[in-house]
C-alpha positions as CSV (number, residue, x, y, z in Angstrom):
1,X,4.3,23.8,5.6
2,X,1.6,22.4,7.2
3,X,0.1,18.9,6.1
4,X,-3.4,17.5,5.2
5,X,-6.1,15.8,6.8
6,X,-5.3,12.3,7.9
7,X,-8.2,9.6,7.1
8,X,-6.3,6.7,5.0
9,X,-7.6,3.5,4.0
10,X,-9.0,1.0,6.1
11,X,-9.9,-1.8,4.0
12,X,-10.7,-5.6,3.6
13,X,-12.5,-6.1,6.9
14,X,-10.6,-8.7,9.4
15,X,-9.3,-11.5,7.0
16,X,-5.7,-11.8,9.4
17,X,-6.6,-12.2,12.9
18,X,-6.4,-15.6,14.2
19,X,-9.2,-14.6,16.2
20,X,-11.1,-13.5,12.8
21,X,-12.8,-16.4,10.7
22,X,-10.8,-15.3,7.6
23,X,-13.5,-14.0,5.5
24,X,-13.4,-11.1,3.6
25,X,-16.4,-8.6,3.7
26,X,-15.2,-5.7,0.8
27,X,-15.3,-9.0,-1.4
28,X,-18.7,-8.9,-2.7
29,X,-18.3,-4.9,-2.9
30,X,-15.7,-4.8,-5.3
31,X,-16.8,-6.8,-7.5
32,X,-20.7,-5.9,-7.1
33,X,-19.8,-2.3,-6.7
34,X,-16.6,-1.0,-8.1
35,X,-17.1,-2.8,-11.1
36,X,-20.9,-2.2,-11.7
37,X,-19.6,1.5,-12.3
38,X,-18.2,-0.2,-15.6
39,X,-14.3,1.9,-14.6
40,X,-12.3,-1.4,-14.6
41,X,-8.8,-1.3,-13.4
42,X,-6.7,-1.9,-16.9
43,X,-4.1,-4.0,-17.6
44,X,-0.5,-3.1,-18.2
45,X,2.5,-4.4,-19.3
46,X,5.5,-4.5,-16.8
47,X,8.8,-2.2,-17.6
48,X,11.6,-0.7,-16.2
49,X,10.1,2.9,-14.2
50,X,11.2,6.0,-16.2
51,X,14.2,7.7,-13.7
52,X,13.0,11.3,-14.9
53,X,10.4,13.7,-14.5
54,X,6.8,13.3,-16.3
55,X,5.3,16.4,-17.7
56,X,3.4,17.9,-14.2
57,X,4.1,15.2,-12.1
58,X,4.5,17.3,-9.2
59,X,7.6,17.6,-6.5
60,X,10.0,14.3,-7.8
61,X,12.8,13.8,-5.7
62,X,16.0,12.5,-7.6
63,X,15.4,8.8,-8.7
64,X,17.7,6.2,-9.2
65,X,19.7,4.5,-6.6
66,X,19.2,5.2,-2.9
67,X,20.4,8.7,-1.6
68,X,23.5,8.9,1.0
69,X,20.6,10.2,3.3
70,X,18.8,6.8,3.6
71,X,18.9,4.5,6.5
72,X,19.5,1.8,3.5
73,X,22.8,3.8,2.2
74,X,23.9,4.0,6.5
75,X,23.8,0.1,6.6
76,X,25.0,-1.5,4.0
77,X,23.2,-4.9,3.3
78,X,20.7,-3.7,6.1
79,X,23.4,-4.8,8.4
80,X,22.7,-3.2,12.0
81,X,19.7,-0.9,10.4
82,X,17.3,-2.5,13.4
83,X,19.4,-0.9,15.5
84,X,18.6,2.8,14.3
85,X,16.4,5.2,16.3
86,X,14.2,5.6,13.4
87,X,13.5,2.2,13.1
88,X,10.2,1.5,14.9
89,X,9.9,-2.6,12.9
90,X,12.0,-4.8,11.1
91,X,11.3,-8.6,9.7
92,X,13.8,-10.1,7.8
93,X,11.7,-13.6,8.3
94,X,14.7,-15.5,9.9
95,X,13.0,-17.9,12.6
96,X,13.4,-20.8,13.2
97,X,9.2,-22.2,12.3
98,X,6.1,-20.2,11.7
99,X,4.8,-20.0,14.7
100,X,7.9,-18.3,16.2
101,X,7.4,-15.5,13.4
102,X,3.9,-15.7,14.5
103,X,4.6,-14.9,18.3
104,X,5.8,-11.4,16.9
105,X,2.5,-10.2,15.8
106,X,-0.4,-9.4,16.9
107,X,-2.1,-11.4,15.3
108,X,-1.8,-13.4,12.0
109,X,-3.8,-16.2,9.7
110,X,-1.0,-19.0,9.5
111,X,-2.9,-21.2,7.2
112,X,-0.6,-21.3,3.6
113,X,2.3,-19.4,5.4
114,X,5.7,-21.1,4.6
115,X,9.1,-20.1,5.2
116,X,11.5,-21.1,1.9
117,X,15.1,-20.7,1.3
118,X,15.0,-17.8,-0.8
119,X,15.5,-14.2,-0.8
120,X,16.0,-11.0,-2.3
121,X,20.5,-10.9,-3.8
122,X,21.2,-8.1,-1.8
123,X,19.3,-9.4,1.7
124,X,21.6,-10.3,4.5
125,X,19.2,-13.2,5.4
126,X,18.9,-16.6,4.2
127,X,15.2,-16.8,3.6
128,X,11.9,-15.2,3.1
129,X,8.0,-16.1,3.8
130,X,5.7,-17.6,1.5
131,X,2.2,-16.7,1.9
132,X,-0.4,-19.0,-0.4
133,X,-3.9,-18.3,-0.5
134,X,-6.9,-19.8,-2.1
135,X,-7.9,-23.6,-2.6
136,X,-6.9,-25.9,0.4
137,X,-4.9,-22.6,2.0
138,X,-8.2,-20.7,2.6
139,X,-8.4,-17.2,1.1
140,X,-6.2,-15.3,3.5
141,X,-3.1,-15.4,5.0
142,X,-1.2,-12.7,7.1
143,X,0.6,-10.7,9.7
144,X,-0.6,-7.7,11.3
145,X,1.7,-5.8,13.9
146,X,0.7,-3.0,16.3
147,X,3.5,-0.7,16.2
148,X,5.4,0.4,19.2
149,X,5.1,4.0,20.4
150,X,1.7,6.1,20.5
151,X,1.7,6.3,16.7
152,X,3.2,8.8,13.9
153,X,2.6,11.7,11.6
154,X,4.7,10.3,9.0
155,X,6.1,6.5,8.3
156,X,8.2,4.9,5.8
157,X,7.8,1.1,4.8
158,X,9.8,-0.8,2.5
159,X,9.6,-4.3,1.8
160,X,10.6,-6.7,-1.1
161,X,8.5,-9.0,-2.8
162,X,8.1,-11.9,-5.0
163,X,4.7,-12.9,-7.1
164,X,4.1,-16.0,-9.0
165,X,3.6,-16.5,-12.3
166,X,-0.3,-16.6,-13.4
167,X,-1.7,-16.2,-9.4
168,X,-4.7,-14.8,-8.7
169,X,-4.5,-12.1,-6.3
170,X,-7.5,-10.1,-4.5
171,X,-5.8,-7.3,-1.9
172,X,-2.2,-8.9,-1.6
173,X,-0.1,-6.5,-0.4
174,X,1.8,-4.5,2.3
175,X,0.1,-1.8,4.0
176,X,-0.3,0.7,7.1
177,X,-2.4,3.0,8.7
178,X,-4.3,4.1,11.8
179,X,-6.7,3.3,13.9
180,X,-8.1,5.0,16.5
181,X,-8.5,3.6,19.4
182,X,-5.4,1.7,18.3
183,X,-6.3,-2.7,17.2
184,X,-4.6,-5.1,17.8
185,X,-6.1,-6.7,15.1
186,X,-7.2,-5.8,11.4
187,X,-10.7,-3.8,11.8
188,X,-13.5,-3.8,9.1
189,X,-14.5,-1.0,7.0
190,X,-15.1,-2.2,3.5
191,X,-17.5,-0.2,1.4
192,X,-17.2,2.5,3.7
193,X,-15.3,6.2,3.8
194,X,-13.8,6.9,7.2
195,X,-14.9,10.1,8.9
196,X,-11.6,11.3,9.9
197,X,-11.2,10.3,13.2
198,X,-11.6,6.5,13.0
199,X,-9.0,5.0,11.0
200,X,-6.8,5.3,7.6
201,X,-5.4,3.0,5.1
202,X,-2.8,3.2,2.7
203,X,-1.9,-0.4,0.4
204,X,0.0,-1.1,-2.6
205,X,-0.8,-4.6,-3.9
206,X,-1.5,-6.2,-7.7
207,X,-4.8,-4.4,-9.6
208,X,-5.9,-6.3,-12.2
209,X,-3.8,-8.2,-14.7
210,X,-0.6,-7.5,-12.9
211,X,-0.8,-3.8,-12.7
212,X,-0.1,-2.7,-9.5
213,X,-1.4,0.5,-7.7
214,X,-2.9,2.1,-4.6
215,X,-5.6,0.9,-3.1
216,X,-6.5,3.5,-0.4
217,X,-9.1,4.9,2.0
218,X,-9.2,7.9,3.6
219,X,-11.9,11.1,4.3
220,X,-11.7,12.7,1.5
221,X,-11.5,9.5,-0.9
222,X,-14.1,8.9,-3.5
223,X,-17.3,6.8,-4.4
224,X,-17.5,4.5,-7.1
225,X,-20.6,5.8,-7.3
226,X,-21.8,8.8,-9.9
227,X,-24.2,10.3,-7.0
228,X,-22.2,9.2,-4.3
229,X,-24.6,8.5,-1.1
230,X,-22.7,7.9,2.7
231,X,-24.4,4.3,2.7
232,X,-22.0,0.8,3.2
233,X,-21.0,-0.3,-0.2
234,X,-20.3,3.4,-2.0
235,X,-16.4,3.7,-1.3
236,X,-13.6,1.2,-2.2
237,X,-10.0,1.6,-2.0
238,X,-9.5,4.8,-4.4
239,X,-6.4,3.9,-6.8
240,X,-4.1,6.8,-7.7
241,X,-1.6,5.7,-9.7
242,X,-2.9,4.2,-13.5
243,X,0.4,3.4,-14.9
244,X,1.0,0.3,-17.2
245,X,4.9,0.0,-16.0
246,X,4.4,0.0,-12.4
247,X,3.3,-3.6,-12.3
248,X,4.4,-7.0,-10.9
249,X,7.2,-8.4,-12.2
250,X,6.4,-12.8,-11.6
251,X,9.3,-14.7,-10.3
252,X,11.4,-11.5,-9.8
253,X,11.9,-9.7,-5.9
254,X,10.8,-6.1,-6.0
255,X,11.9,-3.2,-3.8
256,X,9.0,-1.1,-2.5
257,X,8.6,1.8,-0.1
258,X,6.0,3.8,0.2
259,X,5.4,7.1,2.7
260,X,2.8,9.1,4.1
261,X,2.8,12.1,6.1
262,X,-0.4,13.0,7.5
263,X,-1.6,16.3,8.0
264,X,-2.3,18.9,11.4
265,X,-5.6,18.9,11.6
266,X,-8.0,21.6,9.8
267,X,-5.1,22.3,7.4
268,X,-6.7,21.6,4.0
269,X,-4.6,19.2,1.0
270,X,-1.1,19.4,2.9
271,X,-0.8,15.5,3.5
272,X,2.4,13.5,1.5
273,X,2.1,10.3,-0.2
274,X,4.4,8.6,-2.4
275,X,6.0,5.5,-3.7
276,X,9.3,4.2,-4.7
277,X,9.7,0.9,-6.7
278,X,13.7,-0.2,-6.9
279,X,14.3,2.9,-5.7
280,X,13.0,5.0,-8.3
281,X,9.9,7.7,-7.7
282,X,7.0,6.4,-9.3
283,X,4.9,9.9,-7.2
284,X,5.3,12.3,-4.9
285,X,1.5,13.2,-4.0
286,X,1.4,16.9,-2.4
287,X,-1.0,19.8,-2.3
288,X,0.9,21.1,-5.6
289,X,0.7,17.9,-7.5
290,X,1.0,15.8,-9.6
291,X,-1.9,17.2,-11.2
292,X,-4.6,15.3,-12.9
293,X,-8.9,14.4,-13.3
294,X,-10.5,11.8,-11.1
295,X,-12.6,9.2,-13.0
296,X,-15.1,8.3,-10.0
297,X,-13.3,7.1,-7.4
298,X,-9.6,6.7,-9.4
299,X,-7.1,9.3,-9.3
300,X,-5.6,9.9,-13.1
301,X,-2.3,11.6,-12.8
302,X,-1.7,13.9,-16.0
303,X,0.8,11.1,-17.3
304,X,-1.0,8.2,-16.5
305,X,-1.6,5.8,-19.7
306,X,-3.6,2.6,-18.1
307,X,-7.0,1.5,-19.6
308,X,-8.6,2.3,-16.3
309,X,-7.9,6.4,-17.1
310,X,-7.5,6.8,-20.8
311,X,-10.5,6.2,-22.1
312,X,-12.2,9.0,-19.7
313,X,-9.7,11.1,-20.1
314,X,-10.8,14.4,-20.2
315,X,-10.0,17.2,-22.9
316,X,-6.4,18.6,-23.0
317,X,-7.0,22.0,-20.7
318,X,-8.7,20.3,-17.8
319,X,-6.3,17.3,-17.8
320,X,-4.4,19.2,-15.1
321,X,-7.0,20.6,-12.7
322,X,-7.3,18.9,-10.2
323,X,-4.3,17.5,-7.0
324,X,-5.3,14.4,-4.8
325,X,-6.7,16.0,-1.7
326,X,-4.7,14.1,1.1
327,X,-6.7,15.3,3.9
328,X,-5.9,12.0,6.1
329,X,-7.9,13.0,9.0
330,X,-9.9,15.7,11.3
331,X,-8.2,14.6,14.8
332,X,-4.6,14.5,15.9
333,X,-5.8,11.6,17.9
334,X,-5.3,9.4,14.8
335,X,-2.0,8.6,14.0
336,X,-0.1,5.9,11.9
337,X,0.0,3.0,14.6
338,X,0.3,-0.4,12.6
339,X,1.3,-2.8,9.8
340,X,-0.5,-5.2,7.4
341,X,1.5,-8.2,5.2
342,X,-1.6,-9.7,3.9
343,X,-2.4,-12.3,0.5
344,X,-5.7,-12.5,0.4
345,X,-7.3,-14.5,-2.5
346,X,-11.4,-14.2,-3.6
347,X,-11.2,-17.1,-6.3
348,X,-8.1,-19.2,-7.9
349,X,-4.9,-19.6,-5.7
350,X,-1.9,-16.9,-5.6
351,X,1.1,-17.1,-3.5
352,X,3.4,-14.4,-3.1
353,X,6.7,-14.1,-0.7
354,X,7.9,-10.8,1.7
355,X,11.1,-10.3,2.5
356,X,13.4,-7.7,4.5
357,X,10.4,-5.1,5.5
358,X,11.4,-2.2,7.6
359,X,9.0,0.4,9.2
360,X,10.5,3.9,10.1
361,X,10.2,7.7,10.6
362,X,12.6,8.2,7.7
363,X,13.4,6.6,3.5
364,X,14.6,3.3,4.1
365,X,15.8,2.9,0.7
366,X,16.7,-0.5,-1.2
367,X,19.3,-2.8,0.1
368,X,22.8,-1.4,-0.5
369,X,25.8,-3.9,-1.1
């Protein structure tokens, strides 16, 4: 089967770089624009992710524990999993200071970065990072790698992470996408949809009051906007998944992967996305589902039951017309080239810690013992 368009989501405008002065230009956009269309993300309350199917959720691969077929499952306690061909990054966070974790990356915002003596049960390390933005820390802190190789049609990132209690968090998350040419630094793009060509995002990070969702851009993402008009300001990061369980858990390490698998270019809807929390599908986005109704520029699967859908939800027999078109991009130029460990904080102070993140061409998986 051929696969959809490539054009992610490049977002946030260059908070990391050292070379960047740490502002963040989607700021003002969000909450100006995103919000003036009166679709507030909702709130949810944290649980446990339902292991089985929802009603037209689309292709679900087996939940539950890891599959024998996962690099995580090959390595037990990620032992020796750097190692693997399909490896293309790993961080487990394990130097000696900052500034050596720093001389890994292409560039980074070292201001609030910390490392502690904590880590996920099942990591083979003996610490993590702590990234605190906001107040004293200034609003960002981060790590952005240019991955090795001339990019990828498909990657697979998994990390583990920790979030505090009552933080305030803006975009503070992992992501990955493309850029084309390739950066070696975090480009702008706030407020604005790529064309296909350019660059692609693709984040997962708190929304809200502790739900967490994607927050992606791409070329066939969608305005805010009711009569959408190609100006700077009418697209933010479209979120697609609207579910009160998948949220942060404070004080608690998370498992997260998500994949994307872009398309061949002038193939229609045949991208991949999807998302796995402690190892258990949340979505599997295809050209065949899950199905659902967009509310502006948020993607309501069929099952979805956060404040940010319900209320717009539309009447039972249309509920399932419509599939996320994950037409990524319109050249095979751009491909999946780096990585993005970012807190970034627009008012308050949040800090939040990474742990055990691995980049590859095929499911990681959750740490095995």
């Amino acid at each position: 089967m051929t696969r959809a368009t490539r054009a992610f989501l490049v977002l946030l405008a260059s908070v990391a770089s050292t070379a960047c002065d740490g502002s963040d230009p989607d700021d003002a956009g969000v909450a100006g624009g995103r919000d003036a269309g009166a679709l507030d993300a909702g709130a949810g309350d944290a649980g446990a992710l339902d292991a089985g199917p929802r009603a037209d959720a689309g292709p679900r691969p087996d939940a539950g524990p890891a599959p024998s077929g996962t690099l995580a499952a090959r390595y037990p306690r990620d032992e020796g999993i750097a190692s693997d061909p399909a490896v293309l990054w790993h961080e487990g966070f394990e130097q000696t200071s900052v500034a050596a974790l720093a001389m890994r990356y292409e560039s980074s915002r070292t201001d609030g970065m910390t490392l502690a003596a904590d880590r996920p049960a099942a990591s083979p390390g003996a610490q993590s990072v702590r990234m605190t933005a906001g107040g004293a820390a200034g609003d960002s802190t981060d790590l952005y790698k240019l991955l090795p190789g001339d990019g990828y049609e498909q990657l697979y990132v998994r990390w583990y992470v920790r979030h505090e209690t009552g933080a305030s968090y803006h975009h503070s998350g992992a992501r990955f996408g493309a850029y084309n040419p390739p950066s070696r630094w975090p480009q702008g793009g706030a407020g604005l949809r790529p064309r296909g060509d350019d660059s692609l995002s693709v984040a997962f990070e708190p929304i809200g009051e502790g739900r967490m969702d994607f927050y992606n851009y791409w070329m066939r993402m969608r305005s805010w906007m009711a009569e959408p008009m190609e100006v700077p300001g009418a697209y933010y990061g479209n979120t697609l998944v609207h579910r009160g369980e998948v949220a942060t858990r404070p004080g608690t390490w998370q498992c997260i992967e998500t994949m994307a698998r872009l398309n061949e270019p002038g193939s229609a809807r045949d991208g991949e996305l999807a998302l796995w929390i402690d190892d258990r599908l949340v979505y599997h986005y295809t050209e065949d589902g899950p199905r659902g109704y967009w509310v502006r520029d948020k993607f309501c699967p069929s099952d979805a039951d956060a404040d940010s859908c319900v209320p717009y939800a539309p009447p039972p027999a249309e509920r399932m017309s419509d599939v996320l078109d994950l037409t990524w991009r319109s050249a095979e130029a751009l491909r999946l080239n780096y990585l993005w460990l970012l807190n970034y904080v627009s008012s308050g102070e949040g800090t939040l810690s990474y742990d055990d993140v691995v980049v590859a061409t095929a499911r990681v998986g959750c740490i095995q013992p």
